[in-house]
C-alpha positions as a Markdown table, in Angstrom:
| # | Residue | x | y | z |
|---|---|---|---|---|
| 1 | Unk | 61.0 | -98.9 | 9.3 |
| 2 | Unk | 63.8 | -97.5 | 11.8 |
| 3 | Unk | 63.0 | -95.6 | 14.5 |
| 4 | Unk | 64.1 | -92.3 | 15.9 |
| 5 | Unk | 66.3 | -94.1 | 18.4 |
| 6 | Unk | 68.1 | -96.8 | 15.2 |
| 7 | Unk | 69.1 | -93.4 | 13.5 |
| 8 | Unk | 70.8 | -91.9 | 17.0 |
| 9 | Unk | 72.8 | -95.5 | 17.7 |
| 10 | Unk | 73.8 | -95.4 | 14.1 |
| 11 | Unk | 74.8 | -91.3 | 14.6 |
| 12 | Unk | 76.8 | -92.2 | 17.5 |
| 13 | Unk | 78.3 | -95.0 | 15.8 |
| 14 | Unk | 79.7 | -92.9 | 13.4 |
| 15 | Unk | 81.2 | -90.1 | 15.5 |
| 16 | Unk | 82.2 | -92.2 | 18.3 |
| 17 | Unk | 85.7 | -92.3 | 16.8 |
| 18 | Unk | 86.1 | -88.8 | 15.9 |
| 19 | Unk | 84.5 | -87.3 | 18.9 |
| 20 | Unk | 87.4 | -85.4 | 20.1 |
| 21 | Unk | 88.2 | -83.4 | 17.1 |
| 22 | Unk | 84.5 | -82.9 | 16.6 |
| 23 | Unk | 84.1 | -81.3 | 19.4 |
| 24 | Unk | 87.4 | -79.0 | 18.5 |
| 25 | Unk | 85.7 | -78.0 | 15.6 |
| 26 | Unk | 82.3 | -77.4 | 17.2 |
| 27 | Unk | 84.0 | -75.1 | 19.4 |
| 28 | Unk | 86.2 | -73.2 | 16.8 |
| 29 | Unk | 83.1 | -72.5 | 14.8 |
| 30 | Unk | 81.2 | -71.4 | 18.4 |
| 31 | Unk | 84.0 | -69.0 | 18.9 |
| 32 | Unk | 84.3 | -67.2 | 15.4 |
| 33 | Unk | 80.3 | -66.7 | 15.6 |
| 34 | Unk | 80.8 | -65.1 | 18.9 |
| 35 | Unk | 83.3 | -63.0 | 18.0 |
| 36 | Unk | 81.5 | -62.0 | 14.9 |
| 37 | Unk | 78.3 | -61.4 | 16.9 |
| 38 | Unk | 80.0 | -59.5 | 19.7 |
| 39 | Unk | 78.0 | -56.4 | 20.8 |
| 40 | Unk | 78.8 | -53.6 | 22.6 |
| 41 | Unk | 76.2 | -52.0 | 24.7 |
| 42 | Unk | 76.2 | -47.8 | 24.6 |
| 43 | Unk | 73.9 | -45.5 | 25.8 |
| 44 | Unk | 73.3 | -42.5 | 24.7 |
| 45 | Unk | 70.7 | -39.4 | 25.8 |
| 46 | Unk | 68.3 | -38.5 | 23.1 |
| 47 | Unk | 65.9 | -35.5 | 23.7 |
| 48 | Unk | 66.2 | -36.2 | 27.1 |
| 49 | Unk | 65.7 | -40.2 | 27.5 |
| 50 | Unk | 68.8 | -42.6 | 27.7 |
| 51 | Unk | 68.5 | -45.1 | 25.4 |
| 52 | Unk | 70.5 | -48.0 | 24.9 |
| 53 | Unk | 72.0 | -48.7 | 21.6 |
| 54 | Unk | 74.0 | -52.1 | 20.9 |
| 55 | Unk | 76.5 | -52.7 | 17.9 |
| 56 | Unk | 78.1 | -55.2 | 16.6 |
| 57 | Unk | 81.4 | -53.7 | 15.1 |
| 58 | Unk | 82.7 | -56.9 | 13.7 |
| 59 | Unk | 79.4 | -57.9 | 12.4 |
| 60 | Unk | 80.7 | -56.9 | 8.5 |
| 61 | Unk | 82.9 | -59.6 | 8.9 |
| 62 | Unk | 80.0 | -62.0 | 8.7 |
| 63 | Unk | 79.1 | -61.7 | 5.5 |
| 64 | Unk | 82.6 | -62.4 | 4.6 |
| 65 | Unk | 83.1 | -65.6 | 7.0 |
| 66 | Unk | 79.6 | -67.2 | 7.9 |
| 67 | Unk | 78.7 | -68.7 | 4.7 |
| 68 | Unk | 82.3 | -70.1 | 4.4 |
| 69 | Unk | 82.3 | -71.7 | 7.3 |
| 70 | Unk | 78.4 | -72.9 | 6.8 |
| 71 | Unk | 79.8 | -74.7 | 3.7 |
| 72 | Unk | 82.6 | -76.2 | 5.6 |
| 73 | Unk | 80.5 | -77.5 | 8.0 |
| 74 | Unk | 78.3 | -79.2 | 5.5 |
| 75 | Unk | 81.3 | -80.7 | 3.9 |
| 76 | Unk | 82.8 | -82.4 | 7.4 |
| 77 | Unk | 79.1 | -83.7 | 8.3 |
| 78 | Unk | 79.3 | -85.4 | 4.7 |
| 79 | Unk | 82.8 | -86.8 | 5.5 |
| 80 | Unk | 82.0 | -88.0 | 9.1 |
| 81 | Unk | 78.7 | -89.8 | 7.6 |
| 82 | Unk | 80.6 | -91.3 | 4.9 |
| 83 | Unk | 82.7 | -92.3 | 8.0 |
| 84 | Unk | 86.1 | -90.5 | 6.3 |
| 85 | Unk | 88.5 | -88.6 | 8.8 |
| 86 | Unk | 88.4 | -85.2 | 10.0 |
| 87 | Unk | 90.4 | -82.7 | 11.1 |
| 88 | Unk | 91.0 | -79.2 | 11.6 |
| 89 | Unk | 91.7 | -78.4 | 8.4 |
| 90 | Unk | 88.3 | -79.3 | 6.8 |
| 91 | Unk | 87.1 | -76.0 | 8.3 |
| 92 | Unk | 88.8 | -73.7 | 5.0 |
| 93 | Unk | 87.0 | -76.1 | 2.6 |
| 94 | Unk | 84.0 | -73.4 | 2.3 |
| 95 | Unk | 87.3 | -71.0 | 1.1 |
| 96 | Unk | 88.8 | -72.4 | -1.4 |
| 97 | Unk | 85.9 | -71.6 | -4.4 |
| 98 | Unk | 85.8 | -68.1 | -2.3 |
| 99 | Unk | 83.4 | -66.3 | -4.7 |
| 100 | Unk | 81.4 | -68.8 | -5.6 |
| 101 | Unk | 80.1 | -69.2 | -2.4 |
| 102 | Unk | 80.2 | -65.9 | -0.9 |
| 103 | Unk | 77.9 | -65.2 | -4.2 |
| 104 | Unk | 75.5 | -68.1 | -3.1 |
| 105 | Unk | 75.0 | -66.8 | 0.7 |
| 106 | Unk | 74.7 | -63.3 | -0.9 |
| 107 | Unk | 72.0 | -64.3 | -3.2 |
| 108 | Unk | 70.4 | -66.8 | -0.2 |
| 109 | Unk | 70.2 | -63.7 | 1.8 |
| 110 | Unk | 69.0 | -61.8 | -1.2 |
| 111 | Unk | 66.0 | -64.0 | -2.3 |
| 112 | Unk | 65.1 | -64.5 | 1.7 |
| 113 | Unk | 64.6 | -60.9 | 1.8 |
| 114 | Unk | 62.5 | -60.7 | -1.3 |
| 115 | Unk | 60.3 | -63.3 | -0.3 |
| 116 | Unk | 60.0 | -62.1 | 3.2 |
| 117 | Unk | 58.5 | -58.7 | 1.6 |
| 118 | Unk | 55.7 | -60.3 | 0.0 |
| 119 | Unk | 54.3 | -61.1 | 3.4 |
| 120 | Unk | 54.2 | -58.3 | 4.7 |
């Protein structure tokens, strides 16, 4: 039976070699969720009491990018365990079959919703 620590080694063994672009791509995909999830803080006086509202202007572009990049992800933690190279590029995998997958996070997000409702 392997133990917690077996499956970390052999992890580690498997990045080790493709750390460095790893980490590129761990910080690509960081900085278009914070872009994405940028808020801007407002406040505004209603009846007499400020209250602070926060939007996220770009958060439409979410639902456009997310799941794309999601599937893109999945796809380079495939390659690197099936110890293949990576690079940059593997990020616009989720984009090539664009509908089909911006279809499957819609209906994700759908049926999430639905069965969300039923609890409450």
């Amino acid at each position: 039976m392997k133990l917690a620590r077996d499956y970390r080694r052999e992890a580690h063994e498997k990045t080790r070699s493709q750390a460095g672009i790893l980490a590129v791509i761990c910080l690509i995909i960081l900085a278009v969720t914070a872009i994405i999830n940028f808020s801007v803080r407002e406040t505004q006086v209603i009846e007499g009491q400020e209250i602070e509202i926060y939007k996220q202007p770009l958060s439409f572009l979410g639902l456009f990018v997310l799941g794309h990049i999601e599937v893109s992800f999945v796809q380079i933690s495939k390659k690197v365990n099936l110890e293949e190279k990576v690079s940059v590029k593997d990020l616009l995998h989720g984009f090539k079959d664009y509908i089909r997958v911006l279809a499957g996070h819609f209906l994700v997000g759908l049926y999430t919703t639905l069965w969300a409702l039923l609890f409450v």
